[in-house]
C-alpha positions as CSV (number, residue, x, y, z in Angstrom):
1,X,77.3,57.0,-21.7
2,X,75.8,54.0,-19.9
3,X,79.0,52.1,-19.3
4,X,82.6,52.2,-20.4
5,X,82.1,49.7,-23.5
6,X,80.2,52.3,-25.3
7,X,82.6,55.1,-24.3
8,X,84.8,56.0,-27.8
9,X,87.4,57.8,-25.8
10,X,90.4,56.5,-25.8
11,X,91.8,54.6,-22.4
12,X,94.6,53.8,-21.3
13,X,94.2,50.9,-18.5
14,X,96.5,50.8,-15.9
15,X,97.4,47.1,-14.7
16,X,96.5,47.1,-10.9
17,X,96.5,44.2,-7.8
18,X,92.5,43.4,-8.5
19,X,93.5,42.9,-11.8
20,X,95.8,40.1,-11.4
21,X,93.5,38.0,-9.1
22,X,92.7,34.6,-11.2
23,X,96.3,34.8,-13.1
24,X,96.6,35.3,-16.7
25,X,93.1,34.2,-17.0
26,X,91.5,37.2,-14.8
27,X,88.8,39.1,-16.6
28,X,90.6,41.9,-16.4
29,X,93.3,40.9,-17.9
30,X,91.0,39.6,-21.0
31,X,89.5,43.0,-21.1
32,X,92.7,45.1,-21.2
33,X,94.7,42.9,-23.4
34,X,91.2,42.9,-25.9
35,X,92.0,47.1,-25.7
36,X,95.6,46.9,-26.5
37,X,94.4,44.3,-29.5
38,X,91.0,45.6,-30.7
39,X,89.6,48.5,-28.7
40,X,86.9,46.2,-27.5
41,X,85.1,47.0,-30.8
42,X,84.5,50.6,-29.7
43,X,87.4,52.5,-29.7
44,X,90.7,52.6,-31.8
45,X,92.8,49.8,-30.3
46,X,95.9,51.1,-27.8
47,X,98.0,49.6,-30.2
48,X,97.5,52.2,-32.9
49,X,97.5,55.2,-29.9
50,X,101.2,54.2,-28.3
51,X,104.6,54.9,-29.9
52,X,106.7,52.1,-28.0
53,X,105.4,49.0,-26.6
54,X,106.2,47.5,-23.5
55,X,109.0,44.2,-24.1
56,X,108.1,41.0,-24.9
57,X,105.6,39.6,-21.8
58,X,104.1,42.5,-21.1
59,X,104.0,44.7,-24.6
60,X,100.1,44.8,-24.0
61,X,100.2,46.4,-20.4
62,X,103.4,48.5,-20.7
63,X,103.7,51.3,-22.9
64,X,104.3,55.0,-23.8
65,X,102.8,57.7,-26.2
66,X,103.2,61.3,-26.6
67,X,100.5,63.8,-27.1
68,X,101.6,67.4,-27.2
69,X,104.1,68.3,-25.6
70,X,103.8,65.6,-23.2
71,X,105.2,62.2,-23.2
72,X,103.4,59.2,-20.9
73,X,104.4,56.2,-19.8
74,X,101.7,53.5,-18.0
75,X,104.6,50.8,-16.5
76,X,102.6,46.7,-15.2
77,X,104.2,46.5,-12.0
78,X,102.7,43.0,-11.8
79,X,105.4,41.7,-14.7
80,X,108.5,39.3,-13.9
81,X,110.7,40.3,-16.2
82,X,110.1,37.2,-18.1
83,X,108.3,35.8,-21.6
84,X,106.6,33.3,-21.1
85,X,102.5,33.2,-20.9
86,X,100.8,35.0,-17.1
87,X,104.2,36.8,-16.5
88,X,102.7,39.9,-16.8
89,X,100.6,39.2,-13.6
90,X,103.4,37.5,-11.5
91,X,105.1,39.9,-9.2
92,X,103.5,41.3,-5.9
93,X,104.5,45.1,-7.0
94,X,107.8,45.6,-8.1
95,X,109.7,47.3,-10.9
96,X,111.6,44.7,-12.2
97,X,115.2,45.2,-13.6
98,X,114.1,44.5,-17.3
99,X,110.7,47.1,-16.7
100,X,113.4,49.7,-15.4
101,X,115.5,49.4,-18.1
102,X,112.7,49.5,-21.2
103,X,111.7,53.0,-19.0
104,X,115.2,53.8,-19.2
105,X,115.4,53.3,-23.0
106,X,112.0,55.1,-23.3
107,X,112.7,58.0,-21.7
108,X,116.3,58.9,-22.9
109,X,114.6,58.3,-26.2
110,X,111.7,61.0,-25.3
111,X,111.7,64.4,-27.0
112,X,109.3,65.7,-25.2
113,X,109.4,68.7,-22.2
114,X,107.0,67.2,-19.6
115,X,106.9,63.5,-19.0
116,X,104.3,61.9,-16.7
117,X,104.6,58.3,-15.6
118,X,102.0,55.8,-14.0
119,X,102.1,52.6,-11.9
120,X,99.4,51.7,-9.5
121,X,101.4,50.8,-6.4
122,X,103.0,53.9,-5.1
123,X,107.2,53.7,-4.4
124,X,106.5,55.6,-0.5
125,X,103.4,54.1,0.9
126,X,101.5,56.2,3.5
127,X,98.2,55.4,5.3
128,X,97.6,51.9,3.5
129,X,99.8,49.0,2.2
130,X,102.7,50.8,3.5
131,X,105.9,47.9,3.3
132,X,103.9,46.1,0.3
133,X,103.8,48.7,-2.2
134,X,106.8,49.3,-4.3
135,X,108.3,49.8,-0.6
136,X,108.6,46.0,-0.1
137,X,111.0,46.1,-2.7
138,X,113.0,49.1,-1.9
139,X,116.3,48.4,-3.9
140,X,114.3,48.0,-7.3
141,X,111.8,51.2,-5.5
142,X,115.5,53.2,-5.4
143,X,117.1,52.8,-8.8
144,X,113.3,53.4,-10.5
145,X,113.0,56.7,-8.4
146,X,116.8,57.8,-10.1
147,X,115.5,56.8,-13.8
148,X,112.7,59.0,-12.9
149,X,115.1,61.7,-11.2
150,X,117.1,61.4,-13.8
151,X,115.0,61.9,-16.9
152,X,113.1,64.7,-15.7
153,X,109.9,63.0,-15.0
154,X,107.4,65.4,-13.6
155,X,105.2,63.4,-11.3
156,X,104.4,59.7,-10.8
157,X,100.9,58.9,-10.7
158,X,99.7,55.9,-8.7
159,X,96.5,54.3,-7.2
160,X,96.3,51.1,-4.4
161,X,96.3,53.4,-1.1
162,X,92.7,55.0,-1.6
163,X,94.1,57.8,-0.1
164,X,94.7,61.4,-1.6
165,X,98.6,62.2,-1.2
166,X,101.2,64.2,-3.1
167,X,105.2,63.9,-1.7
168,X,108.0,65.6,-3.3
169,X,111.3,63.2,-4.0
170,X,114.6,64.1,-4.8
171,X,112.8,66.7,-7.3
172,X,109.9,64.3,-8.5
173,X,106.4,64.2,-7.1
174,X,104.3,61.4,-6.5
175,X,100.9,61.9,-6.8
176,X,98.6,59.0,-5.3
177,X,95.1,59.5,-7.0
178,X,92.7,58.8,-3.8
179,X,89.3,56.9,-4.2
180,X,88.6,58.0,-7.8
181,X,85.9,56.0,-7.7
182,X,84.7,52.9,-5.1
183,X,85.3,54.7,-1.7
184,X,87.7,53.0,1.1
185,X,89.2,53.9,4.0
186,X,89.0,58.2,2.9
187,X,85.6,59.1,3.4
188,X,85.5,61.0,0.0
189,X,86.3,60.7,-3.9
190,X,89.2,62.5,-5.9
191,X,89.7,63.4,-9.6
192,X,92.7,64.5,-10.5
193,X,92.5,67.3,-13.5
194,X,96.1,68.2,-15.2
195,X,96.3,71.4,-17.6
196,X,99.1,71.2,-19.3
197,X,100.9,74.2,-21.0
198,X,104.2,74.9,-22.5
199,X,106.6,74.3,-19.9
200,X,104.5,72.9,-16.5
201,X,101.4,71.7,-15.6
202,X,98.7,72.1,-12.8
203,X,97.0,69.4,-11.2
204,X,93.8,70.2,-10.0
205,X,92.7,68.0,-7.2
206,X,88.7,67.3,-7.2
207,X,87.3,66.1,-3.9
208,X,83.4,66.0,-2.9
209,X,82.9,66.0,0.9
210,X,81.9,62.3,1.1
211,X,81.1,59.0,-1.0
212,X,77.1,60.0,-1.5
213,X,77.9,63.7,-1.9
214,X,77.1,65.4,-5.5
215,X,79.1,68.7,-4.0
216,X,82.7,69.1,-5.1
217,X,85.4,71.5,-4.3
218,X,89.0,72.1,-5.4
219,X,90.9,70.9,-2.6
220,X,94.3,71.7,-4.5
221,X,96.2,72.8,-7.2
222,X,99.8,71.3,-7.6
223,X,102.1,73.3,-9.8
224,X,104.7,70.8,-11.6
């Protein structure tokens, strides 16, 4: 594979800060909402992978889909709540009332035993961007922790710090994903590998010893 437009995997892109530089007319933007629409001509479009869309403004950067016994939901943290055309690039970080309650209606709809959810701002900042995560928000960051606490939700998976971090709330980890690729700040890269099995998962945590290093090691294994 020389690049990811001739990957055929499937991805599912999510929305992050760099993404929403230059408005509803970033690049990025052009190139995730061409996946949702048309695979980028090399892979089945998201739209035939997902079970429920996100609502109307962001229905091609919001969305869920089961596989297995697993149900996943990929939440735009960058949407408004509103319709019209660039509101799904026009918050700083912030689950919205309207994204909370579409997660609401998605899970309590889910049938599935393990549910993972992902966002790339974390809602408890450490190390980097600590107050303008989903922190800087923190009575929208509260009522989308209960959803999650109250549905189950085995982890949320999130990016932004470029630091490797796991906390345990109320019941429901958050996992921020490190420098999974572009190094900053942590002076090494993380993968994160989750085996799922019948009724939890492991997340094995990937690290080499720094950016240029072609050594890796299992730095943990997180039992949800």
């Amino acid at each position: 594979v020389t690049g990811v437009q001739t990957c055929a995997l499937p991805i599912y892109p999510v929305v992050g800060n760099h993404d929403i530089r230059g408005g509803k007319e970033s690049t990025s933007l052009k190139w995730r909402r061409q996946e949702y629409r048309s695979g980028n001509g090399t892979r089945t479009p998201l739209k035939s992978l997902i079970s429920h869309p996100g609502p109307a403004g962001t229905e091609e950067t919001t969305y869920s889909w089961d596989y297995q016994n697993v149900h996943f939901v990929v939440l735009n943290e960058y949407w408004n709540g509103k319709t019209r055309p660039g509101s799904d690039v026009a918050t700083d970080g912030d689950v919205v009332p309207a994204l909370r309650q579409w997660l609401e209606t998605d899970l309590a709809a889910n049938k599935q035993p393990m549910t993972f959810v992902f966002g790339h701002e974390p809602a408890f900042a450490e190390h980097r961007h600590v107050g303008n995560s989903l922190d800087g928000h923190p009575a929208d960051r509260d009522a989308f922790w209960d959803v999650l606490k109250k549905y189950h939700v085995r982890a949320f998976i999130s990016g932004h710090i470029h630091f490797y971090y796991k906390e345990l709330h109320d019941g429901v980890y958050q996992i921020c994903d490190g420098t999974a690729g572009r190094p900053r700040s942590e002076h090494r890269q993380t993968y994160l590998d989750v085996v799922v099995g019948s009724d939890q998962a492991q997340v094995y945590v990937w690290q080499n010893d720094s950016p240029d290093s072609t050594k890796w090691h299992l730095a943990e294994t997180i039992t949800l």
